[in-house]
C-alpha positions, 0 to 999 in steps of 0.5 A: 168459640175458644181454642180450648173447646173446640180442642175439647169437642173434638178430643171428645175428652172433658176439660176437668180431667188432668189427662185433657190438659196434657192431650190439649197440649200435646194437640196444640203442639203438634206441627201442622201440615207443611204448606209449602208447595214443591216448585218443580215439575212433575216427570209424570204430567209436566206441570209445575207444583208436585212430584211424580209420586204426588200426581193425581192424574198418573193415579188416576191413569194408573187405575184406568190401566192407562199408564204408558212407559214413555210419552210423546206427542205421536208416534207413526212408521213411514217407508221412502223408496231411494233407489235400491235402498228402502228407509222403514222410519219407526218412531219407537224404535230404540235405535236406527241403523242404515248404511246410507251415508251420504243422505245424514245432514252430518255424521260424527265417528263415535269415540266408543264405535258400535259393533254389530255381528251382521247376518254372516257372523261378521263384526262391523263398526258404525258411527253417529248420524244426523238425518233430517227427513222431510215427512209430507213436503211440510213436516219435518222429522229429525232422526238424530243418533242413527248408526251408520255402518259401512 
């Protein structure tokens, strides 16, 4: 079997015509599939050699309705009572807020403070804390970025 028939049985045009020389051609020069793999990783699955846009496996999640906006290995809420002061740990939450310094691994003044209206209408300013929060006596959580007010 040569190029030029298989050319012809697939265009489904026969060789004597002078139009199947041009649509032969045409064919043949036709740049095929660039085989090239991308070498980054997808945003989507994590794995390396397509793009997000690419993902067979987000396709697959967005026809089962399964799309989620963020990912993460867990998600859970935990309560520890301090004395008078109770610690309400949301892990989806967009930020955390306390007024307990002096339990932060450290804390840093912001360059920009945070102002929070609190419930008597008055304006507050915080800083950026560290807390490392032991969960169970073996697992550890780090609740980094917290707004510590005053």
């Amino acid at each position: 079997m040569t190029l030029a028939y298989a050319i012809q049985a697939l265009s489904g045009v026969d060789a004597s015509d002078e139009s199947s020389s041009a649509q032969q051609k045409a064919f043949v020069a036709k740049k095929s599939y660039d085989k090239r793999r991308f070498n980054g990783k997808c945003f989507y699955c994590k794995k390396t050699g397509h793009k997000e846009t690419e993902c067979r496996k987000k396709e697959a999640d967005e026809e089962r309705g399964q799309v989620a906006r963020e990912t993460s290995d867990y998600a859970f809420t935990a309560t520890s009572a301090m004395g008078k002061t109770e610690w309400l740990v949301d892990s989806g939450a967009s930020s955390h807020k306390t007024s307990v310094r002096d339990k932060f691994v450290s804390t840093k003044e912001l360059k920009m403070p945070v102002r929070t209206t609190i419930a008597d209408g008055k304006k507050i300013r915080s800083c950026n804390g560290h807390r490392r929060i032991e969960a169970d006596g073996r697992n550890v959580c780090h609740a980094v970025g917290c707004f510590v007010y005053p």
